[in-house]
C-alpha positions in Angstrom: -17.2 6.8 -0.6 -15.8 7.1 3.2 -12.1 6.3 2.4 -9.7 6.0 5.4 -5.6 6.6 4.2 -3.3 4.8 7.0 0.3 4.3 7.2 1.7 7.8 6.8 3.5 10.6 9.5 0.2 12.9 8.3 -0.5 15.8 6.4 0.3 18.7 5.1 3.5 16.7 4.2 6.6 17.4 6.6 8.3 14.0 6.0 8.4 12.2 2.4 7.1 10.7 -0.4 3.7 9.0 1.2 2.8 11.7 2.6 2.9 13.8 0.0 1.0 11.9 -1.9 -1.4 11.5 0.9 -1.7 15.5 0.7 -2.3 15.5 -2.7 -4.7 12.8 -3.2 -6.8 13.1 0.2 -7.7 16.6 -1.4 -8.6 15.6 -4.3 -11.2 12.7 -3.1 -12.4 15.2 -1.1 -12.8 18.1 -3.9 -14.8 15.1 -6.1 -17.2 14.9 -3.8 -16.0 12.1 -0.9 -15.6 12.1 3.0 -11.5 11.4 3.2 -9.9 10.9 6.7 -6.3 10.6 7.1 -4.3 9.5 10.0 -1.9 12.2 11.6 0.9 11.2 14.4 -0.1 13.1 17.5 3.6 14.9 17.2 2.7 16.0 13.7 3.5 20.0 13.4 -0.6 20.6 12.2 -2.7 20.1 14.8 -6.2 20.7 13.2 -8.9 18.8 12.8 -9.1 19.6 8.9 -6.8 20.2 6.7 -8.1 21.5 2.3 -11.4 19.4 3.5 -9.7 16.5 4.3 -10.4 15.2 8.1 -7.8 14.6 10.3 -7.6 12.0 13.0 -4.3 12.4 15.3 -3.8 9.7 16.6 -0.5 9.1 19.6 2.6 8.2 18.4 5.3 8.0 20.9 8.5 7.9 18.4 10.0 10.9 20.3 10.5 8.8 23.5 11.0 5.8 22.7 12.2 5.8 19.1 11.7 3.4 15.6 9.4 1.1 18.0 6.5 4.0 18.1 6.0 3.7 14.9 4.3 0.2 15.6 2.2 2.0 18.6 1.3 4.5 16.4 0.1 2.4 13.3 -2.0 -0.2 16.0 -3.7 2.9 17.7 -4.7 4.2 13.9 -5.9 0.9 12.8 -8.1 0.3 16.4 -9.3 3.7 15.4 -10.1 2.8 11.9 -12.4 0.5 13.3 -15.0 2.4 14.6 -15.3 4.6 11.6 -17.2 2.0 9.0 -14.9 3.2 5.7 -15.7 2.0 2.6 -12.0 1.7 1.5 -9.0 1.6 3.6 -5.4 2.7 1.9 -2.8 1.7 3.5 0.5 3.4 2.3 3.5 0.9 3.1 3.4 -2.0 5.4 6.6 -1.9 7.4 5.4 -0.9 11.0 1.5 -1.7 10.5 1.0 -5.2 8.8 2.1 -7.3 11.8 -1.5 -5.1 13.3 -3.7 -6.8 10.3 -5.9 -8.9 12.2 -7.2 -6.0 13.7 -7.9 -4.6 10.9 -12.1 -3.9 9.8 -13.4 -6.7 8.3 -16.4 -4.7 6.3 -13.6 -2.5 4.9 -11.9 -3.0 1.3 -8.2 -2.7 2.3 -5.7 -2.1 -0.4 -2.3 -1.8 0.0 0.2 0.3 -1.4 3.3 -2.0 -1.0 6.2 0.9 -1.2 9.7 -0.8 -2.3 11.9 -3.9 -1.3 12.1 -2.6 2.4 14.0 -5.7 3.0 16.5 -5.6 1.0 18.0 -2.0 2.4 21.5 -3.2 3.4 21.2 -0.7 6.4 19.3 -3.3 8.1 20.8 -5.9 10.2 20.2 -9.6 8.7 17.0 -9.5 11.9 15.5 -6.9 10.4 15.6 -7.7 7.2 13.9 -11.0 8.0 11.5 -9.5 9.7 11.0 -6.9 7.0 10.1 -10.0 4.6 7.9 -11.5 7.3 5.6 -8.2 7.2 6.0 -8.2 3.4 4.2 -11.7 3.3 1.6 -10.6 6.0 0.8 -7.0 3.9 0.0 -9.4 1.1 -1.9 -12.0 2.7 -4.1 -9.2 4.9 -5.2 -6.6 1.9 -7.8 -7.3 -0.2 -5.9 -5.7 -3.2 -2.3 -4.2 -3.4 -0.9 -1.2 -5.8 2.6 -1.4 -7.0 4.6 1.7 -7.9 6.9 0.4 -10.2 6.8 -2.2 -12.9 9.8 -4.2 -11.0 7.6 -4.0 -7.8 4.6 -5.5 -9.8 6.6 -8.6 -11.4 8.4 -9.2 -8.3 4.8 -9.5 -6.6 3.5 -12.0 -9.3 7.3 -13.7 -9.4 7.6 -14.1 -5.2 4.1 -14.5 -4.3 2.2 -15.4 -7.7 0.2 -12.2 -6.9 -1.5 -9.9 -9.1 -1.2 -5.8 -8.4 -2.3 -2.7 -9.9 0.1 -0.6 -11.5 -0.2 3.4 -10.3 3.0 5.4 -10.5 3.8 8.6 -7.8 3.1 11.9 -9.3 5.3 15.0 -10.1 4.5 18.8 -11.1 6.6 20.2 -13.9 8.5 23.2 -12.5 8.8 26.5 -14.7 9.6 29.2 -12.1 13.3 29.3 -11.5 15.3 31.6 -10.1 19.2 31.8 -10.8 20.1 34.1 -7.6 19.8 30.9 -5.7 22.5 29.4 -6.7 24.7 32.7 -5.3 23.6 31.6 -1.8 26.0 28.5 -2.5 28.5 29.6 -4.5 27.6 28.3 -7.4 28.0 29.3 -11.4 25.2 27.6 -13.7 25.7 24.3 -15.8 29.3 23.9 -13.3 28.7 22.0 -10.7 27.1 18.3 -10.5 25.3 16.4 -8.0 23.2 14.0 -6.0 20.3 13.8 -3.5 19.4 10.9 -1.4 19.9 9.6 2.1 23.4 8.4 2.4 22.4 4.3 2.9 24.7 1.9 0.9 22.3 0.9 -1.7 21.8 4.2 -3.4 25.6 4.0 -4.1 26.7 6.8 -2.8 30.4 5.6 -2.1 30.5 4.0 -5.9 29.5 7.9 -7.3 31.7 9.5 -5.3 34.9 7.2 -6.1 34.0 8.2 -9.9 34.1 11.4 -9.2 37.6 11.4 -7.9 38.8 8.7 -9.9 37.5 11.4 -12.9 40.4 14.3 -11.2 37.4 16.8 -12.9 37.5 20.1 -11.3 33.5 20.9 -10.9 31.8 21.1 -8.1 29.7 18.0 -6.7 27.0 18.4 -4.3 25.8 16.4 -2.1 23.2 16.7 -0.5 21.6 14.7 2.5 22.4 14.5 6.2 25.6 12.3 6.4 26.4 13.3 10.7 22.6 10.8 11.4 24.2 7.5 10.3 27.7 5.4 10.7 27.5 5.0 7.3 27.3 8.8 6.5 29.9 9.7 8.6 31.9 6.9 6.9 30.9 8.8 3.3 32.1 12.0 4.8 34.9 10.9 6.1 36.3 9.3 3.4 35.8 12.1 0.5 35.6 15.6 3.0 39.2 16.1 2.1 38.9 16.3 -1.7 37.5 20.0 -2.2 36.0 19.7 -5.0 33.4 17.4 -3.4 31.1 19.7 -1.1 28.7 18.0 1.3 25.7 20.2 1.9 23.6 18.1 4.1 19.9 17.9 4.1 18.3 20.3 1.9 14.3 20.5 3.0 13.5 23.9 0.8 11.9 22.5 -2.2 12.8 25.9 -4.0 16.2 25.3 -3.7 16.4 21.9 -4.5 14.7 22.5 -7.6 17.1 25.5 -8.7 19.8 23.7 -7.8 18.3 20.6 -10.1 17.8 22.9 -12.9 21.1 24.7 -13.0 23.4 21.2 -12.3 25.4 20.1 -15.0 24.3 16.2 -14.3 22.0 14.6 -11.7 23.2 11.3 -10.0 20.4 9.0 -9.1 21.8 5.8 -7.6 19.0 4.1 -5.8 19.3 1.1 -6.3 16.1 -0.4 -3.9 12.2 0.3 -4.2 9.6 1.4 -6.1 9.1 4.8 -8.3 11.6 7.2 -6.3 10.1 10.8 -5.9 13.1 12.2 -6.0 14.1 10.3 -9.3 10.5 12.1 -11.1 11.3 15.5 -9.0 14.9 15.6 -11.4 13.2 14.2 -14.5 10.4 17.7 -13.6 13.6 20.1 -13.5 15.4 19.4 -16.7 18.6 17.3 -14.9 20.7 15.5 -17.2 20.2 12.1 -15.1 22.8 9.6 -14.6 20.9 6.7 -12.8 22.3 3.5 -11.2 21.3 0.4 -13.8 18.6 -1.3 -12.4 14.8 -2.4 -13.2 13.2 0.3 -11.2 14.9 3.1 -13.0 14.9 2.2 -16.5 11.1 1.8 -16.6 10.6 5.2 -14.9 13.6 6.8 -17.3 14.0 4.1 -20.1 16.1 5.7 -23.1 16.1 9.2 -21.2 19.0 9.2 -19.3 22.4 7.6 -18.7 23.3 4.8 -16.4 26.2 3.6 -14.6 27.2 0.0 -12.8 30.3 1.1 -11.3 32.9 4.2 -10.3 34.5 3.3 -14.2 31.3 4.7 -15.6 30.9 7.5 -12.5 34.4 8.7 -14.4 33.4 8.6 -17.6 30.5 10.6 -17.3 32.1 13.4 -15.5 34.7 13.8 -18.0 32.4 13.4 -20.9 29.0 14.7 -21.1 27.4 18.3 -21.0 24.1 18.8 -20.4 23.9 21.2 -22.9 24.2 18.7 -25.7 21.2 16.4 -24.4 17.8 18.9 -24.7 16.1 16.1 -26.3 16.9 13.8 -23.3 15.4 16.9 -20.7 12.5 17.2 -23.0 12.1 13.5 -23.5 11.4 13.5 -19.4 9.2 16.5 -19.1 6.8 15.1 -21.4 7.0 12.2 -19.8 6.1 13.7 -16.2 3.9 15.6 -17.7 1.8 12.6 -19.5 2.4 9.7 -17.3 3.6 11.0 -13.9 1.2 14.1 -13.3 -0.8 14.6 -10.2 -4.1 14.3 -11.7 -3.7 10.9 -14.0 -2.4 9.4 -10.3 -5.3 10.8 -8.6 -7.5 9.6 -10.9 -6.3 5.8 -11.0 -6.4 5.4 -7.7 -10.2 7.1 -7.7 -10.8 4.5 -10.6 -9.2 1.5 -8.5 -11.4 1.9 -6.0 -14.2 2.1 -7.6 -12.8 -1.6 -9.0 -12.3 -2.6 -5.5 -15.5 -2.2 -4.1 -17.4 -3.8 -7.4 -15.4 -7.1 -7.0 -15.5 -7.0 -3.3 
């Protein structure tokens, strides 16, 4: 197959979640034998042509002037390129910036659709945006031939909203064995002490709600967190509010994926609290370094973690937590997810569903 992948910042991944599942996946079609191009932004750090086998088309992308609204320039300029280049499949990973572009879109192509989380629903949004947000949602669905879901709560709110039918494909982790301890010296920090989060500081991963447990527990141990909180009135709002209580240590962002996992591994308990979207990476990157999760209760969550972790509604149960469980008591729980990474989250199952829902694609098309 010729398979186009749209809709990402471009590989090797410097950004997120898409594209690093662009990077994995692109070279892996093109190590079982297919022609893979994936769209770069021309202010992408690698600027070749290839990249493991996988072509690269860079395509401009004028975010660094002129802001948020480049990524709609960008996304029209890759799909008027895609339509010279007669794929066999297009993937499209997300829909935000691209799908109000669909009736450009190649009409000889199979598009499907990978339709990320409830982008609409992010309360960082003005109540414009958000409606706009759904507006794109309803086009991504009306313009793709088939869409993938991420998440079980994604898929029956696709079939609830829109009585439409998607294929389930989770995102992919690695288990991690390698750790090193001396890390944690570079921060000041004594093994199985400290707690934590990771996340971007937006309302609905309830960062404010974990951190008002964490004082209303008066526990002594370290909590990191970790994300840029100086980008955003809302982060400065977070680190305004709790700077002042010492025991509360904000790290900002954190891009060295060998320190986030030692600092994973060697946490006492790992506070998940998104709230909004799909299969979180960072959610199956904590589940692949043995953290005692404490996730916020929601749909998404509990059918990525079910019965393997601990979850909290509000700051009484942030409290509770921190005063009462050790992560040294739970090995079953840590094992519980590492199994569960490894048998439904690794690399290669996700490639290969994909590979095989293509392959589905094309014979119904």
């Amino acid at each position: 197959m010729k398979i186009g992948i749209l809709g990402t910042r471009g590989i090797p991944n410097f950004h997120g979640g898409f594209e690093q599942f662009a990077e994995f996946f692109s070279v892996f079609l093109h190590d079982n034998g297919h022609e893979v191009y994936v769209y770069n932004s021309s202010i992408h750090p690698y600027q070749k042509k290839q990249f493991n086998g996988v072509n690269i088309i860079h395509c401009y992308d004028p975010e660094n002037k002129i802001g948020t609204a480049g990524q709609f320039i960008y996304d029209f300029n890759c799909i008027i390129d895609s339509r010279k280049r007669n794929f066999d499949i297009i993937l499209q990973l997300g829909y935000t910036s691209s799908s109000i572009w669909h009736r450009f879109l190649p009409k000889n192509s199979v598009v499907v659709t990978n339709m990320d989380g409830l982008e609409w629903k992010r309360s960082k949004y003005s109540k414009k945006v958000q409606k706009f947000l759904k507006y794109s949602e309803k086009l991504a669905i009306r313009s793709s031939d088939f869409l993938v879901s991420d998440s079980v709560g994604i898929q029956n709110y696709l079939l609830s909203a829109y009585n439409k039918n998607s294929k389930f494909i989770a995102y992919g982790a690695e288990v991690i064995t390698n750790y090193n301890q001396e890390i944690l010296e570079l921060y000041k920090l004594v093994p199985y002490a400290y707690n934590m989060l990771i996340a971007r500081l937006e309302p609905e991963n309830n960062i404010e709600t974990i951190l008002d447990g964490v004082v209303l527990s008066k526990t002594n141990s370290d909590f990191l967190v970790i994300g840029k909180y100086d980008t955003s009135s809302f982060g400065q709002y977070i680190y305004k509010k709790f700077n002042s209580h010492k025991h509360i240590r904000f790290l900002g962002g954190i891009y060295n994926q060998e320190h986030l996992n030692n600092l994973r591994y060697y946490s006492n308990l790992y506070f998940h609290g998104h709230s909004v979207g799909g299969t979180n990476p960072s959610l199956l990157e904590a589940m692949a370094t043995h953290s005692l999760i404490i996730a916020n209760s929601n749909v998404f969550n509990k059918s990525i973690l079910m019965e393997n972790a601990f979850y909290f509604d509000d700051k009484n149960d942030i409290a509770k937590f921190c005063n009462t469980l050790q992560k040294s008591e739970h090995s079953d729980i840590l094992l519980n997810n590492i199994n569960s990474i490894q048998s439904n989250f690794n690399w290669d199952k996700i490639n290969n569903e994909y590979l095989n829902f293509f392959y589905e694609c094309l014979n119904e098309k």
